[in-house]
C-alpha positions in Angstrom: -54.5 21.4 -31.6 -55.8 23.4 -28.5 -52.7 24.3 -27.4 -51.7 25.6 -31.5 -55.2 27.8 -31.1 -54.5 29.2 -27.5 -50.9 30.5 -29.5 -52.9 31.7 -32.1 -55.1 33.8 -30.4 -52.2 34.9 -28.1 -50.5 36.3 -31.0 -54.0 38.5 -32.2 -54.2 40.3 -29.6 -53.9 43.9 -29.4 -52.9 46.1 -26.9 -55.7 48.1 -25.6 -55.4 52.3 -26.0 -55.8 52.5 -22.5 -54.4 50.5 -19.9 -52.1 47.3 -20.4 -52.4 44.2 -21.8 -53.6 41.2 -19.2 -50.9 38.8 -19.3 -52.2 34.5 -20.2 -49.7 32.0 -20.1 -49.4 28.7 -21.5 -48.0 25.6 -18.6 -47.5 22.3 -19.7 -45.6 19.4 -17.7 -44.2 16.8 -19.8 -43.9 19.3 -21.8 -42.5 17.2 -25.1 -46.3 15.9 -25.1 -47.3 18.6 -26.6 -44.6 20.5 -28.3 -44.6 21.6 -32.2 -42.2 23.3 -34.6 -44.4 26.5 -34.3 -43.5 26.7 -30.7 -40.2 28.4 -31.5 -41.9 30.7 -33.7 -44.9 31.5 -30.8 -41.7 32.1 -28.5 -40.0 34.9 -30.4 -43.1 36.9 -30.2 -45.5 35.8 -27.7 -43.8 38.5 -24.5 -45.0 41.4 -26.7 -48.3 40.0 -27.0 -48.5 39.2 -23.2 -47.9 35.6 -23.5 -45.5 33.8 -21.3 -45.1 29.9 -21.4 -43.9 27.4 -18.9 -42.8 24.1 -20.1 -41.3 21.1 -17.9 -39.3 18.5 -19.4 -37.3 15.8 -18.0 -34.2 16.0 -20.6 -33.3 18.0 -23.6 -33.4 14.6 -25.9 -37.0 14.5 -25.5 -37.6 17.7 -27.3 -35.3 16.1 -30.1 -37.1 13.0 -30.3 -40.4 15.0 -31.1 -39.3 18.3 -33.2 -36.2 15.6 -34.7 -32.9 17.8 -35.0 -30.7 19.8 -32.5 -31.8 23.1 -34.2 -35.2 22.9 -33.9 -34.6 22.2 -30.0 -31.6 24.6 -29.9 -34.6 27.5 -31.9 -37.6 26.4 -29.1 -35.3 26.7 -25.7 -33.2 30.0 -27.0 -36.3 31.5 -26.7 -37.3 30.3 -23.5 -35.2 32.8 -21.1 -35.6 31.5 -18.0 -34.4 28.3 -17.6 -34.2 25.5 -14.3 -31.8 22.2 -13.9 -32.3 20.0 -11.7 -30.6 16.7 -11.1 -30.5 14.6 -14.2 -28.6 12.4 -15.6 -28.9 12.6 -19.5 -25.8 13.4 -20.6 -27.0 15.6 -23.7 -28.4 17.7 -21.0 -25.9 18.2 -18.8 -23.3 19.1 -21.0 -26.3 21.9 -22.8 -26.2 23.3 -19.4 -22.9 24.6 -18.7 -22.6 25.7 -22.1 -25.8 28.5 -21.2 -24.2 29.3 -18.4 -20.9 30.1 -19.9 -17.2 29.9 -19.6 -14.8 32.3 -18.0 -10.6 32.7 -17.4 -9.7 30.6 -13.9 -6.1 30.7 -12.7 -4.4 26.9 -12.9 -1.4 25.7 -10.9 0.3 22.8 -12.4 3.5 21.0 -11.0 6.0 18.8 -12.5 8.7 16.3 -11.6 11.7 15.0 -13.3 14.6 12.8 -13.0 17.3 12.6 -14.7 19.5 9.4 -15.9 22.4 10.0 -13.6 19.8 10.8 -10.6 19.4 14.4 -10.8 16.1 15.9 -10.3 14.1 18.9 -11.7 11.0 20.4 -10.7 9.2 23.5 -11.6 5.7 25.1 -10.9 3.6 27.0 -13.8 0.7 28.9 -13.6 -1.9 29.8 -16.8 -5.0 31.0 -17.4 -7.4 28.6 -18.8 -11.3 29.1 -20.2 -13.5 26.6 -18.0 -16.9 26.5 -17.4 -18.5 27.7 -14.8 -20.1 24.5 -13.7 -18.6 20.8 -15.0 -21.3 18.9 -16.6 -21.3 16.4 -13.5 -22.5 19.0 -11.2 -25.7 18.7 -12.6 -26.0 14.5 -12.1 -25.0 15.2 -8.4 -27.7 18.2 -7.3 -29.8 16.9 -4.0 -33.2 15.8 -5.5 -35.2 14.7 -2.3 -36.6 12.1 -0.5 -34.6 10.9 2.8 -31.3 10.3 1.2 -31.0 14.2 0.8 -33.3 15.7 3.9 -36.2 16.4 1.7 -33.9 19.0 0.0 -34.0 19.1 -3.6 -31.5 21.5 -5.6 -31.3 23.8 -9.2 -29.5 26.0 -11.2 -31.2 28.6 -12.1 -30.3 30.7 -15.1 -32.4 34.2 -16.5 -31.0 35.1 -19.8 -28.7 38.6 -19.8 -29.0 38.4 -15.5 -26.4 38.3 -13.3 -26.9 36.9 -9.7 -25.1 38.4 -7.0 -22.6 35.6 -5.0 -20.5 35.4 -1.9 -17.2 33.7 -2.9 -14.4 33.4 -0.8 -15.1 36.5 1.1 -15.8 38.6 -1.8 -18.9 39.1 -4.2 -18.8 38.0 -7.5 -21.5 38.3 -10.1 -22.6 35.2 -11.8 -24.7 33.8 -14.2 -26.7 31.5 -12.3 -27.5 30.8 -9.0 -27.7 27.3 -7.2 -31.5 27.5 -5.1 -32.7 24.7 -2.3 -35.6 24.1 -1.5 -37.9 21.7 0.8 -39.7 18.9 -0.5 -42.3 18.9 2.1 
């Protein structure tokens, strides 16, 4: 109820004639705790009214348990821009998460090897373009998350709606739509 009346009141304000518009923000770990159906709605609108909201969750089910179909869910974290993956190992989630990032054309190199009844072999190379994601759902069940096993480093994928994060691959840049970050855990 508190959190429904802080949206509320987020959404009635009014930009003052001079000046700007102080910025609140809503943060809530365990985030499915508190989430509603109006949530998506409070999303679409709350940046123009200087609202910005930070949810933590550990999976994408547990938004689906609570608000109880894949649109509702699919409504709530379209409107959520910024988003951060970090190891897990809910499969729902990690194959959401290449799908936000995206796909693009990659260059495949196949081979093949025959032989024939009377002995004689055959062999040939081809080469297509394929769509593939830009990260394989299993990436996201094998990101460094800490303790000793992993030097206290813990990893994410971070993706920013409509940005483009500047890479070094293979001696050129590339532009991609996420970017892996490490951190310390100490």
């Amino acid at each position: 109820m508190w959190k429904y009346c802080f949206q509320i009141s987020v959404l009635r304000r009014v930009k003052p004639a001079e000046g700007y518009l102080r910025p609140v923000f809503l943060y809530a770990d365990e985030s499915q705790t508190f989430v509603s159906p109006f949530d998506s709605e409070y999303q679409a609108v709350a940046r123009s009214a200087g609202g910005c909201t930070v949810y933590l969750t550990q999976n994408r089910e547990s938004y689906r348990r609570v608000l109880g179909n894949n649109d509702t869910v699919d409504a709530l974290l379209g409107n959520l821009q910024c988003k951060i993956f970090c190891k897990n190992s809910s499969v729902d989630t990690n194959e959401y998460a290449p799908k936000i990032l995206g796909e693009r054309y990659v260059n495949v190199v196949g081979t093949n090897i025959g032989r024939g009844e009377e002995g004689a072999g055959s062999s040939g190379v081809n080469r297509s373009e394929q769509r593939r994601y830009y990260l394989e759902p299993a990436i996201f069940s094998t990101l460094k998350h800490g303790g000793i096993n992993h030097a206290y480093q813990v990893q994410a994928i971070v993706y920013k709606g409509g940005h483009r994060f500047p890479v070094l691959t293979n001696g050129r840049q590339e532009l991609l739509p996420y970017t892996l970050l490490t951190f310390n855990q100490r």
